[in-house]
C-alpha positions as CSV (number, residue, x, y, z in Angstrom):
1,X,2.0,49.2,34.3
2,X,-0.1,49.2,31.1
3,X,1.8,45.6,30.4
4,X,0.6,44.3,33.8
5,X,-2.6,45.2,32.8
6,X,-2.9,43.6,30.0
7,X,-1.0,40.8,31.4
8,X,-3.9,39.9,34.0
9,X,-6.7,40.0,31.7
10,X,-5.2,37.2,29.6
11,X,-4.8,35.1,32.6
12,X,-7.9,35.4,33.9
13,X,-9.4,34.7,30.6
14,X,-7.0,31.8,30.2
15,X,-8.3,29.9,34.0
16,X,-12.3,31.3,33.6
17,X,-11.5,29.1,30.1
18,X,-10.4,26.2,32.1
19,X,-12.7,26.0,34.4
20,X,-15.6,26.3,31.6
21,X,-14.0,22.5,30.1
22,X,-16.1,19.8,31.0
23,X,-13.9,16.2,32.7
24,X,-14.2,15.0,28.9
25,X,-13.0,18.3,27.4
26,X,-10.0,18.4,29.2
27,X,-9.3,14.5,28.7
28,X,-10.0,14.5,25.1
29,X,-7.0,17.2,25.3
30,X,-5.2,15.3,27.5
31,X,-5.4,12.1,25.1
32,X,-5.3,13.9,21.7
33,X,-1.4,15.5,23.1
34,X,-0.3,12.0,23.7
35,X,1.2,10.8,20.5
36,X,1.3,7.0,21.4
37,X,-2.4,7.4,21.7
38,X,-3.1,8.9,18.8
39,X,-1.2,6.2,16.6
40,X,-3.1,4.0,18.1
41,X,-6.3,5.1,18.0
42,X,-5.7,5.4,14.5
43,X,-4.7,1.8,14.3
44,X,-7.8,0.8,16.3
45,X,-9.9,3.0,13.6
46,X,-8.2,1.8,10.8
47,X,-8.8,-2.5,12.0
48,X,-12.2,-1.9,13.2
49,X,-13.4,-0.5,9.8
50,X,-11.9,-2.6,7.7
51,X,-12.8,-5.7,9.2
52,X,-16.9,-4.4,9.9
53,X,-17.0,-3.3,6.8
54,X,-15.5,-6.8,5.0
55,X,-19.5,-7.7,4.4
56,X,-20.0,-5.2,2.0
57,X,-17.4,-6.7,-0.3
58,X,-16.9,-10.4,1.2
59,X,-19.3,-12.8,0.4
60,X,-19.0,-15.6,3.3
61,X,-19.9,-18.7,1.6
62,X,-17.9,-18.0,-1.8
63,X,-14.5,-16.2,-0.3
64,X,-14.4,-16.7,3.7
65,X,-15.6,-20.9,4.0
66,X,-15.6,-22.5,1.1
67,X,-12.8,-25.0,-0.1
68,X,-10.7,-24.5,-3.2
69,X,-8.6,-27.5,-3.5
70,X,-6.6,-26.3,-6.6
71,X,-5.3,-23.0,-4.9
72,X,-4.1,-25.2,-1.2
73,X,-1.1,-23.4,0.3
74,X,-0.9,-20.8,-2.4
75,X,1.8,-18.2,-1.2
76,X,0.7,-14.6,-1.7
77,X,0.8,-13.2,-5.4
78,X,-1.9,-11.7,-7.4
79,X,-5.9,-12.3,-6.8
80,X,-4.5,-13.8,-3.1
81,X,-2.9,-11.0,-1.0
82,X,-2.2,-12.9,1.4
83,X,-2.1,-16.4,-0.3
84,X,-4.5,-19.4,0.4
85,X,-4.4,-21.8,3.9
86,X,-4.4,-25.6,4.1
87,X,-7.7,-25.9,1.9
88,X,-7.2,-22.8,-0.5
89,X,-9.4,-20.4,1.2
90,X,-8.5,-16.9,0.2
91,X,-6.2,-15.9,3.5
92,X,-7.1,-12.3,3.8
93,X,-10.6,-12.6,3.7
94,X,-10.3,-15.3,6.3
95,X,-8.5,-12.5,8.8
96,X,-11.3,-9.8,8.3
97,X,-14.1,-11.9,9.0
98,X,-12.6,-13.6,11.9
99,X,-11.4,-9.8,13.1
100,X,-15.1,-9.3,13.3
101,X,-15.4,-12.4,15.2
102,X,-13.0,-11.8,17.5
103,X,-13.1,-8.5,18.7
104,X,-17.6,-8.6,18.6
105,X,-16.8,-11.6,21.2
106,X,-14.1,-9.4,22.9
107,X,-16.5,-6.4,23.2
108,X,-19.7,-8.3,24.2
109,X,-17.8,-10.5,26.8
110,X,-16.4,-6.9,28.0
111,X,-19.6,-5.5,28.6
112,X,-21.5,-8.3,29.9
113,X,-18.7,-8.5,32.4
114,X,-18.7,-5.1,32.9
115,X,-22.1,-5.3,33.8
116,X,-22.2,-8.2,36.6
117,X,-18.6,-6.8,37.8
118,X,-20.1,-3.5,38.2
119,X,-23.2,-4.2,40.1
120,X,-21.2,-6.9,42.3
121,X,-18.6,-4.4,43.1
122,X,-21.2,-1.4,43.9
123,X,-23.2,-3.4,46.2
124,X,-20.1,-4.5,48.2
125,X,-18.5,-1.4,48.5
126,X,-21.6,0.7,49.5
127,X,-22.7,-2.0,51.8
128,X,-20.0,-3.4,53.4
129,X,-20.4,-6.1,56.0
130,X,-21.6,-8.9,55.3
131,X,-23.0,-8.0,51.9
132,X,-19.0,-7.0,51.2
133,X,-18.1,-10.7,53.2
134,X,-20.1,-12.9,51.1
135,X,-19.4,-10.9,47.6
136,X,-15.8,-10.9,47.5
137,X,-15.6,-14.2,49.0
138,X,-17.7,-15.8,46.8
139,X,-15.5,-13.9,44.2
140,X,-12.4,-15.6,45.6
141,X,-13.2,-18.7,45.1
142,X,-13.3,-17.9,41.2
143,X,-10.3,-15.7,41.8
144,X,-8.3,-18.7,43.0
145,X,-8.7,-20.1,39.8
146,X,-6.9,-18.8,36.7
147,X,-9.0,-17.1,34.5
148,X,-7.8,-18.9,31.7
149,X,-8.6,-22.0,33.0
150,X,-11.8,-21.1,34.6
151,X,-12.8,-20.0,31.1
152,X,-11.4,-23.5,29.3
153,X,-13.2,-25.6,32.1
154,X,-17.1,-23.4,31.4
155,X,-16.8,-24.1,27.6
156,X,-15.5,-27.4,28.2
157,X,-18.9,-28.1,30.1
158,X,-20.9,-25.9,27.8
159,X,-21.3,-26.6,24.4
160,X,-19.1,-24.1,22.5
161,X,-21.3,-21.5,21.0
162,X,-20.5,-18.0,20.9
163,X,-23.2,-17.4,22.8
164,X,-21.3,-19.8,26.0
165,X,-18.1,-18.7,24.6
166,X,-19.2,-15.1,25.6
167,X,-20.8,-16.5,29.1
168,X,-17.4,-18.0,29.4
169,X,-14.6,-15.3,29.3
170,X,-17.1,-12.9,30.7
171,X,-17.2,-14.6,34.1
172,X,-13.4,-15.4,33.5
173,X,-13.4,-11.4,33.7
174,X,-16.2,-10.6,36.5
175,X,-13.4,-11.1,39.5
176,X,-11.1,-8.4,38.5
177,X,-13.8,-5.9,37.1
178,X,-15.6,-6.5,40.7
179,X,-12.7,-5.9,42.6
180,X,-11.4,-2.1,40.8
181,X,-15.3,-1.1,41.1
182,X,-15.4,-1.7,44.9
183,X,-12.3,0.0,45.2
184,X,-13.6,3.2,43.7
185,X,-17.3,2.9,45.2
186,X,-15.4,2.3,49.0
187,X,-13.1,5.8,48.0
188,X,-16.4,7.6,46.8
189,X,-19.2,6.8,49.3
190,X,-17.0,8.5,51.6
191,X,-17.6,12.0,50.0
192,X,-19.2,15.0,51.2
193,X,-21.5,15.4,48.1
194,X,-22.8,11.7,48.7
195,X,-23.3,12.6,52.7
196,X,-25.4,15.7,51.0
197,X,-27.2,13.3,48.9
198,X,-28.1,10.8,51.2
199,X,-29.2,13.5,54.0
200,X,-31.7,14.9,50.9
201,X,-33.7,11.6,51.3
202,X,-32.4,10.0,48.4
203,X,-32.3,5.9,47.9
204,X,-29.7,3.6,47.8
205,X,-30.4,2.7,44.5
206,X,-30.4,6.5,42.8
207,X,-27.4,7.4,45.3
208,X,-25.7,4.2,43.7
209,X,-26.7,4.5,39.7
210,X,-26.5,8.0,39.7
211,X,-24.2,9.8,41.3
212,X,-21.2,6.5,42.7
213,X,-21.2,4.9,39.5
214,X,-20.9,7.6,36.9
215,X,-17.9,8.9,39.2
216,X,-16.2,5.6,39.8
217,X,-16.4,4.4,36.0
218,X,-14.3,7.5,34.2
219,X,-11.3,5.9,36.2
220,X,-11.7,2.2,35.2
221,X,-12.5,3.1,31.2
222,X,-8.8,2.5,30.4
223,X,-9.2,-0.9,32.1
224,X,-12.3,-2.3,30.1
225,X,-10.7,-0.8,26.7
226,X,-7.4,-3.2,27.9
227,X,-9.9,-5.8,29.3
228,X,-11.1,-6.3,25.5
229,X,-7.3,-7.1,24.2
230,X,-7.1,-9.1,27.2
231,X,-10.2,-11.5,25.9
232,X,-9.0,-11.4,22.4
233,X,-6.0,-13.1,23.6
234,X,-8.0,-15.4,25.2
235,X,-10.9,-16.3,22.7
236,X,-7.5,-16.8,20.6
237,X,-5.9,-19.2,22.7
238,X,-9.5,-21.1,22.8
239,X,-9.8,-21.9,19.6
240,X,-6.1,-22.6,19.2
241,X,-6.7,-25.3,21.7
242,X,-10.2,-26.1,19.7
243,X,-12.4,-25.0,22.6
244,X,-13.5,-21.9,20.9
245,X,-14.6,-20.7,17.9
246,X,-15.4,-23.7,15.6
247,X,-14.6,-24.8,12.2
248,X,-15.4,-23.6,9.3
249,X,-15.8,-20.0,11.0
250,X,-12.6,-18.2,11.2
251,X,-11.1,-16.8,13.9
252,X,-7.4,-15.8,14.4
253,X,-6.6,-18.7,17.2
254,X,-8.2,-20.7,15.3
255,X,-6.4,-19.9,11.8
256,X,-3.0,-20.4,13.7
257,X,-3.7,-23.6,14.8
258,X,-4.5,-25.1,11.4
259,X,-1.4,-23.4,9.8
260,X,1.1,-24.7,12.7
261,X,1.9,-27.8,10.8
262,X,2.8,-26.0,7.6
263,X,4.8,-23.3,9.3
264,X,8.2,-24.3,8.2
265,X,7.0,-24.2,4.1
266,X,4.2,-22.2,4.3
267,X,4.8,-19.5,6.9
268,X,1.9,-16.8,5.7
269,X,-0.5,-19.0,7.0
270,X,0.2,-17.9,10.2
271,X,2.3,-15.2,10.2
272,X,-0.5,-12.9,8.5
273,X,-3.5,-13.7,11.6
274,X,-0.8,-13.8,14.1
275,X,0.6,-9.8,12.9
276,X,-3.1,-8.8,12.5
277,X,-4.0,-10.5,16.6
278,X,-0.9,-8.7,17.2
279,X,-1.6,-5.1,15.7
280,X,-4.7,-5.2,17.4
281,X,-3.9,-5.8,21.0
282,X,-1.3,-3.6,20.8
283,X,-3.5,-0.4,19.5
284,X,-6.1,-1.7,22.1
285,X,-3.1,-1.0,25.0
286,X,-1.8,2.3,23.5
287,X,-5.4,3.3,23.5
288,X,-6.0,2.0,27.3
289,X,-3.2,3.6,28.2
290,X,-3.9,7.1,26.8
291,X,-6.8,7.6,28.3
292,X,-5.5,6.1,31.4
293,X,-3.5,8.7,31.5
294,X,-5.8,11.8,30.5
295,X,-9.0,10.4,32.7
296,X,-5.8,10.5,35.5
297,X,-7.3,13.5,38.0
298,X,-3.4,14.2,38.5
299,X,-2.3,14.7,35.0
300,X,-4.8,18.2,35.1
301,X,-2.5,20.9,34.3
């Protein structure tokens, strides 16, 4: 009896615990158990501060852009890491400061498409009719197009800053982000604390940005942290196709290209920005998929 007693005390300490975690407490559990997360967040920590932090030791003009004819195709030894490309610029350098290149585009591209996806999807799923009619078949029409194609024919048109280059992949994006935040805004209007709401008087507009929105975007953060490895792949395959980022900046599509045609002699000239486009996307995905899982309502133990 006595160990019955102290049995249930325990236990209900243990559940009054859980119920005191916050959604993000018990995700950030959740996320730190899962051990493919964890290596890559730690890969995604590790690229992110050594390529934002490349300034503070890379001068641009001297070590990233400018030409060295006497070091051309240098294969890694000391003073060059990573060896020298086509026209003797220092290799490594050339991969940090195009890593901040390419995932700043990735990330602002991600959030402008966030944005317009967001407030497209809300409107059509708390709306419906012909609000709903016209959005998503307006949306269609892009949707009928390949993103990746969409995206070459904007820049095409536009003249390829990184400011249109942005423009570009983010409206490549807007579709799909649309589409997953209708989804949750149809699931969530439906509610009985939104009923509650709306019978208090409230607007549209507070109903919408403050209580739909903050419950439908927990679900779709796993999606925008794999929609950013998604459009570093393609701001890669732009300026492998010389549509994107443009010479003498570097960027990872980009560095491939200009190495192709010394590939079979001189293979770190690729092989380097292609393992370092690679390393990323891949701790972007482990990452997306971790907290897919822990913001998952059905993993809750």
């Amino acid at each position: 009896m006595a160990q019955i007693n102290t049995i249930l005390p325990s236990a209900k300490q243990k559940q009054r615990h859980l119920k005191k975690r916050s959604l993000w407490a018990d995700a950030w559990l959740r996320l730190r158990k899962n051990k493919s997360a964890v290596v890559g967040m730690i890969m995604l920590a590790s690229i992110l501060l050594v390529v934002y932090t490349s300034p503070l030791y890379l001068d641009y003009d001297n070590d990233v852009v400018k030409p060295n004819l006497s070091q051309t195709l240098k294969f890694p030894a000391e003073g060059k890491l990573l060896g020298a490309d086509e026209l003797g610029r220092d290799v490594l350098a050339r991969i940090l400061w195009g890593g901040r290149i390419s995932i700043s585009i990735g990330i602002f591209a991600m959030l402008l498409s966030s944005l317009i996806g967001c407030t497209l999807g809300a409107l059509s799923g708390y709306y419906g009719g012909k609000t709903d009619g016209i959005i998503m078949r307006s949306l269609d029409v892009f949707m009928a197009i390949p993103s990746l194609l969409l995206m070459i024919t904007l820049v095409s048109v536009m003249k390829p800053t990184l400011t249109n280059l942005i423009i570009a992949l983010a409206v490549g994006s807007v579709p799909s982000v649309s589409r997953m935040v209708r989804a949750q805004v149809l699931y969530i209007k439906g509610q009985e604390f939104i009923e509650a709401i709306r019978a208090q008087g409230a607007s549209d507009f507070r109903i919408i940005v403050m209580h739909i929105l903050p419950n439908a975007i927990s679900p779709l953060i796993s999606q925008f942290v794999m929609e950013i490895a998604g459009l570093i792949l393609a701001i890669s395959g732009l300026s492998f196709i010389g549509l994107g980022v443009q010479p003498p900046d570097p960027e990872w599509g980009a560095m491939l290209s200009s190495g192709r045609e010394h590939i079979r002699d001189v293979w770190h000239v690729t092989a380097f920005p292609g393992i370092a486009l690679v390393l990323t996307v891949v701790s972007l995905t482990l990452v997306g998929d971790g907290l897919r899982d822990a913001l998952d309502p059905r993993m809750k133990r």
